[in-house]
N, C-alpha and C positions, 0 to 999 in steps of 0.2 A: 478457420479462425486465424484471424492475420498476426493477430500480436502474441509476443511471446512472453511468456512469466512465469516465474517461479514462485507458488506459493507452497509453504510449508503448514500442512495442516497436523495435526496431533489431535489424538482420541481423550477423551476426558475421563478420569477417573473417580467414578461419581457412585450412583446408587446401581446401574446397570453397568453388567459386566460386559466389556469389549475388548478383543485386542488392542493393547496397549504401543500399538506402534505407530513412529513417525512417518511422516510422509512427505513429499514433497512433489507441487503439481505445479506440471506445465504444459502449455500449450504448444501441439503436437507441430515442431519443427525438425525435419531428419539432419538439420545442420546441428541443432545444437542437442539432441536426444543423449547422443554418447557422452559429451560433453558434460553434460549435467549428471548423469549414470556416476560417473567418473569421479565427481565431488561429492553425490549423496553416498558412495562407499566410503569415505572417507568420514564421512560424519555419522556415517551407522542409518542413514536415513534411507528410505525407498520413491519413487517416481509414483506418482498419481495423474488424473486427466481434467480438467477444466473443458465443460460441455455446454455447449449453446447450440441447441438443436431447432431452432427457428428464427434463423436472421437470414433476409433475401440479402444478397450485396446488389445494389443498384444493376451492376451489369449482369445480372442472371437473366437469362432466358426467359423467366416469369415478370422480367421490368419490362425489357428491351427486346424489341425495338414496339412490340407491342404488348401492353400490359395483362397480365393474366388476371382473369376472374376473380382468382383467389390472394389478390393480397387484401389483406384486413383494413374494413374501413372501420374510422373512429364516429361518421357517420354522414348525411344528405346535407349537400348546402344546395341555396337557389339562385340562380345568375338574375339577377337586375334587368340586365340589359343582354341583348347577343354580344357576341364577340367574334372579330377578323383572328388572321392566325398572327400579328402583329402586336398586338398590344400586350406590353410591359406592366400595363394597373387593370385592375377591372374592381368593380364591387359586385358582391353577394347583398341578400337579405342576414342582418343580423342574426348572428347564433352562436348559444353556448361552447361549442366544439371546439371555440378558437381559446377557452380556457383551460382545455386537457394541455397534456403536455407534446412539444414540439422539437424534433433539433434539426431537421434538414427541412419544415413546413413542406409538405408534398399533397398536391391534390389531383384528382383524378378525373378530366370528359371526356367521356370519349371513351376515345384509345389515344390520347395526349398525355402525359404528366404534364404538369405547371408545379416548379417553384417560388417560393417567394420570401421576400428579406422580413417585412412587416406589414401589421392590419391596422386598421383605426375605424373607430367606433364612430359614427356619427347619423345620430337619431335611431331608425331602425334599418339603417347599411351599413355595411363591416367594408371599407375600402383595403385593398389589398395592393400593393404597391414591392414593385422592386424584383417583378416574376422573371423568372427563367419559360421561355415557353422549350416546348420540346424535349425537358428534360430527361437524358441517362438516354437520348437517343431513341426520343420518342417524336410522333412526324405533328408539329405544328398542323394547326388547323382551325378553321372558324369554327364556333359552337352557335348553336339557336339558345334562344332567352330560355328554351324549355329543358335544355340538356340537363341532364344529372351528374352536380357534382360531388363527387367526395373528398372526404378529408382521410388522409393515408395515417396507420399506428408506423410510427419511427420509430429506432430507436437512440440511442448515445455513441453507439459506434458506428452511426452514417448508413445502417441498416432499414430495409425494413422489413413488416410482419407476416406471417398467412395466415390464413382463417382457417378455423378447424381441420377442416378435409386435407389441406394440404401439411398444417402443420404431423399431422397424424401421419401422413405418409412419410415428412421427413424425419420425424424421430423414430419409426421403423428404422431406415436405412442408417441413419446414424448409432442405431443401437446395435444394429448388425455388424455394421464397421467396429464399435467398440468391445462385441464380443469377440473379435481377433486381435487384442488387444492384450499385454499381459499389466496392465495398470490394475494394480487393484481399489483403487477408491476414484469414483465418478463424482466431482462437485458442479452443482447446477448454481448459479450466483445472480441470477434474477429469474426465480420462480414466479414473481407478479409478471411477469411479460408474459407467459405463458397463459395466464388467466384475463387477458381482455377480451378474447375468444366467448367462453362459456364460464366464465368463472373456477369456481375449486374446481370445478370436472373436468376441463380442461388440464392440470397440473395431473388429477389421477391420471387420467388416460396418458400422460405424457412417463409419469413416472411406473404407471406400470407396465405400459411398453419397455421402458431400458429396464426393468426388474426381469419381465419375463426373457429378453436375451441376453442378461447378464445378472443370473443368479447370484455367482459367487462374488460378486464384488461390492465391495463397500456402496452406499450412496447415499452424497451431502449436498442438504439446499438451504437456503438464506430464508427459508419462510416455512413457521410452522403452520399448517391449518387440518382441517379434518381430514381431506383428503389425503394432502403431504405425510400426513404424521405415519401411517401404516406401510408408508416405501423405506421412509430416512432412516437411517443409522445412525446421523447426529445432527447439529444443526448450526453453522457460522452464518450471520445476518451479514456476513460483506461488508462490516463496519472497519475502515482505516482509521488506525490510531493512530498521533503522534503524542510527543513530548508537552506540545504546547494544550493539550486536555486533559493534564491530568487530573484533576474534581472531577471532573465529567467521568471520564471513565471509571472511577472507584465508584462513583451514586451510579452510575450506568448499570456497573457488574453486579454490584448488592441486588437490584431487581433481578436479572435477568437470572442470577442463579437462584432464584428461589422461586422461579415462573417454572423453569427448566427443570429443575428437582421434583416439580406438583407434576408434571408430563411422565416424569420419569424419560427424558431425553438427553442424549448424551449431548455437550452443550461449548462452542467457540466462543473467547473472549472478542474474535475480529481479526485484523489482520495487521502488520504491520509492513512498511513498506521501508528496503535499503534503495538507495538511489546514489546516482555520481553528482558531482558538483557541476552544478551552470551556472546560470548569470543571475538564478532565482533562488538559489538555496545553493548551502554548502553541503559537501557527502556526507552521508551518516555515517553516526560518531559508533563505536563500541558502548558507549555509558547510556546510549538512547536505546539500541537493542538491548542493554542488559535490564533496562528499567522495564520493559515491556514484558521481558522473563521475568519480571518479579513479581508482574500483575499475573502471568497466566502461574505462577507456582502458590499464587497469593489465593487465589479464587479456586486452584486446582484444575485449570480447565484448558484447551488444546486453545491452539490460535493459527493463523494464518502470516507466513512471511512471502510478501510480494517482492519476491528478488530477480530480478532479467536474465537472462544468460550473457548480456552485454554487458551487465553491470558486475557481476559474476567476473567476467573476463576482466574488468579494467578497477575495479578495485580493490584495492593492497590488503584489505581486512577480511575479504572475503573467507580464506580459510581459519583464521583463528574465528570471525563468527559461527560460520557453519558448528565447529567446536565445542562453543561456550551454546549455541544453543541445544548441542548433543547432552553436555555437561548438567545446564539447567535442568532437560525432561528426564535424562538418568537418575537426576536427583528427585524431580516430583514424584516421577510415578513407581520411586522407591518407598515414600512416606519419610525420605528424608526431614523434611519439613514438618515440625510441630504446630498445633494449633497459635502456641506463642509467637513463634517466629513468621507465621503467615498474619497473625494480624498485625507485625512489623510494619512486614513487608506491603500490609494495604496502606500503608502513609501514604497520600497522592505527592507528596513530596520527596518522598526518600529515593534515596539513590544507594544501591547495591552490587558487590562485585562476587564473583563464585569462583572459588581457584579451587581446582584439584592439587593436591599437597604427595599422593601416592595412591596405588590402587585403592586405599578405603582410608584415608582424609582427605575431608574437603572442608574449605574454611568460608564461610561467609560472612563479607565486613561489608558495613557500613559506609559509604562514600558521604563527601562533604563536595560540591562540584558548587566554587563559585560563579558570579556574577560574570560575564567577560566584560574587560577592561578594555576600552579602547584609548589609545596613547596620543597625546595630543602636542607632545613635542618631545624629546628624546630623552629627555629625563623625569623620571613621573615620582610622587609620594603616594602612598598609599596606607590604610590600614586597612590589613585582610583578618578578617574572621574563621577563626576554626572551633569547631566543636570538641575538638582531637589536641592530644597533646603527638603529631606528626611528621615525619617528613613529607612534604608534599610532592606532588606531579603537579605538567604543567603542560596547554598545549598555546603555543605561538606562534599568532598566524598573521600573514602579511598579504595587501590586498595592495592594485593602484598599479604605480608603477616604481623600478626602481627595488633596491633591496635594503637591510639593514645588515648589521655586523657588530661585534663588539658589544654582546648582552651580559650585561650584570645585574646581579640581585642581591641585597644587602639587607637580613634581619638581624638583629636582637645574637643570632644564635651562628652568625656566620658569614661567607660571600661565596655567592654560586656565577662560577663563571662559562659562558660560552664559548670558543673561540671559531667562530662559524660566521658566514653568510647568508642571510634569506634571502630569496628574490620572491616579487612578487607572485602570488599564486601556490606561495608555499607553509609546510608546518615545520616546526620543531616540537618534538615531543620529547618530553622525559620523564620516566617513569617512576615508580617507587622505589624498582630496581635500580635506579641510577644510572638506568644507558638512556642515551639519547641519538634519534632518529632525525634524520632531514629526510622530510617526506615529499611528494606530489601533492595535490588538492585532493586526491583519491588516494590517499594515504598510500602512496606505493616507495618503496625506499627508494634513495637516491643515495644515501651517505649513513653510515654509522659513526659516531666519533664520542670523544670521551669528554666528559666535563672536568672543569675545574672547583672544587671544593665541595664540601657539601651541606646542606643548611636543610633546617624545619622550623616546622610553624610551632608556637605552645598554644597552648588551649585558650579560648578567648580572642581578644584583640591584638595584634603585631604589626607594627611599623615597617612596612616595605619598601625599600627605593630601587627603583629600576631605570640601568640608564644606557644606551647603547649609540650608536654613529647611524647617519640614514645617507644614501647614496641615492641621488635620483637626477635626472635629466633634464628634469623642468620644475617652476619654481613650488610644482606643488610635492610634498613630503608621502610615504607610501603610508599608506595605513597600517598600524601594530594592534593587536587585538591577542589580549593576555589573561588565559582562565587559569585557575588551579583548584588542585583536586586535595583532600587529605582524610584519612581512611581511620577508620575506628578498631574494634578489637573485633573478633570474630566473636560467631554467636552461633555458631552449631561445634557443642562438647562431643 
């Protein structure tokens, strides 16, 4: 398995008793093994294993240089016409197969692979256009009109499949491998691949092979059915949340825990994913993990955090997340949490913070996380909303080129002064606490420094002006983008 991830899985506390411990799973790299060891002690959490016991990689032995018997076809296509070993198009006889699903399109005559970019429908011939002949290091060659071809199961990671006999062989040997393994929870995260074989019997024989050489360990798969249901231990469907579905995910969970409870299975809200800033998104925030800990404390149920060990190394939050999400499951699967305060907590809109105050208080408030502002010249008006009579937090971030300086903020109740520089690519944060941070994109410090003044929001509507200096190089100004936060009273006595 080439890629590497950290997912944090958690046991659910539900109708069936199970140990109640965290976990954290990655895929097996000796560079980063210690590494990651190292940070889940720190957070109270333990190492787990992500398993894919049937993925050929194109350069295996069973592709190249001549293809093995045993990779899995999706099923017969018929050549039209013969074909030289030259030709980049050919057409087949029209067929269904070319509406299963595809990601590397691989087909098989011979002892050739051919790939191909796209098909087209016309009448009853399917043209195929755009072919790789020889593919992964297989020996081009002329086929007759009569040859037999097939269409290959791929998968999303540029893999592909075996057929029964061989998949059965490999998950012996990888079960064998994982019983010298001190991981104690096995997650399997696409069960249906396993079943285009022989269907559900396919998934048993898979999963009772790693049961019988690996008794004592946990095992978690994305798909319940008749077969799966008498291996599993519990059940995460591989679903990645973010921020931007939240209705979805609250009508999502209402089914799924009341599907989950009739099983009597212990049961994952999904998964959620930290990541660093590129050119497509910005890094995840603390306030987006904390929301997703309030759906799993909401519904009572374990989840998945997809964190890298790369991402791990280069973002600045990394250890106070790992923390808060110690903090959250200490708190769930204490019964912290009242039925009142969990049906809070399912607002798809609300936002929550969880501080620990000393060994036995912890206070959970309410967050107000507005809109971001983006600034359209150096001096802006606003009216911010708050539900809170607060001081607020604030994060400020600068995009483009060139930096800003010279930030003031001016309510009703006072004037909060900056005396700092941004440059692009950077945040300023300030907290409730009243320090303020110059950060990286990946929230990594760069500068602590102190503010000038101090000001809050009152309850309702407030008249803001914010006004600061822009330094840039060329005639276009850097972009400012201005959120603010303000926080309610707590709500666990």
């Amino acid at each position: 398995m080439k890629r590497t991830l950290l997912i944090v899985y958690l046991l659910f506390s539900g109708l069936v008793a199970f140990a109640q411990k965290s976990y954290l799973i990655a895929a097996p790299n000796p560079n980063d093994t210690a590494f990651l060891k190292a940070q889940c002690r720190k957070a109270g959490i333990d190492l787990g294993l992500t398993v894919l016991a049937n993925r050929i990689p194109t350069d295996s032995r069973l592709v190249t240089p001549k293809p093995s018997e045993h990779l899995l076809k999706q099923g017969i296509l018929k050549l039209q016409l013969p074909m030289d070993e030259k030709q980049d198009e050919f057409a087949v006889y029209r067929s269904d197969l070319f509406d299963r699903p595809a990601y590397i399109n691989v087909l098989q005559i011979d002892e050739e692979l051919i790939t191909y970019r796209t098909t087209e429908r016309s009448g009853d011939i399917q043209l195929i256009y755009g072919c790789t002949r020889g593919a992964f290091g297989t020996k081009k060659s002329a086929h007759s009109k009569d040859a037999t071809v097939y269409k290959l199961w791929d998968t999303p990671e540029r893999t592909l499949l075996p057929d029964l006999e061989q998949q059965n062989l490999m998950a012996q040997a990888e079960a064998h491998r994982l019983a010298k393994t001190n991981y104690p929870l096995l997650i399997f995260n696409d069960l249906k691949s396993y079943a285009y074989i022989e269907g559900d019997a396919a998934i048993g024989s898979l999963l009772d092979t790693m049961r019988k050489y690996n008794p004592d360990k946990l095992i978690q798969g994305d798909l319940l059915s008749p077969a799966s249901q008498r291996y599993l231990d519990r059940i995460n469907e591989n679903q990645l949340w973010n921020a931007t579905m939240r209705t979805k995910i609250v009508e999502t969970l209402a089914v799924k825990l009341e599907f989950y409870h009739s099983h009597q299975m212990p049961w994952m809200i999904g998964n959620f994913q930290v990541h660093l800033a590129d050119k497509n998104q910005p890094a995840t925030t603390m306030e987006e993990l904390e929301w997703f800990l309030s759906q799993a404390a909401a519904f009572d149920a374990g989840f998945g955090l997809d964190f890298s060990a790369e991402t791990m190394r280069h973002h600045g939050l990394t250890e106070a997340m790992l923390n808060q999400v110690n903090l959250w499951e200490t708190m769930r699967l204490s019964g912290a949490f009242n039925e009142e305060v969990k049906n809070q907590l399912k607002d798809p809109f609300g936002n929550w913070h969880l501080e620990k105050i000393d060994d036995s208080t912890w206070h959970l408030y309410p967050l107000h996380i507005s809109r971001q502002y983006r600034c359209s010249s150096c001096e802006e008006h606003w009216e911010w909303y708050s539900p809170f009579k607060s001081r607020f937090a604030m994060r400020i971030s600068v995009e483009g080129k060139g930096s800003v300086s010279e930030l003031s903020f001016r309510t009703s109740n006072g004037i909060l002064y900056f005396p700092c520089s941004i440059e692009a690519g950077q945040h300023l944060l300030y907290g409730f606490d009243g320090k303020v941070y110059l950060t990286d994109g990946n929230y990594n410090i760069l500068e602590e420094m102190v503010p000038q003044g101090v000001s809050y929001l009152d309850e309702g509507t407030s008249e803001v002006s914010f006004t600061y200096e822009a330094q840039s190089e060329s005639k276009k100004q850097p972009q400012v983008t201005v959120r603010y936060f303000t926080q309610g009273k707590n709500l666990i006595e």
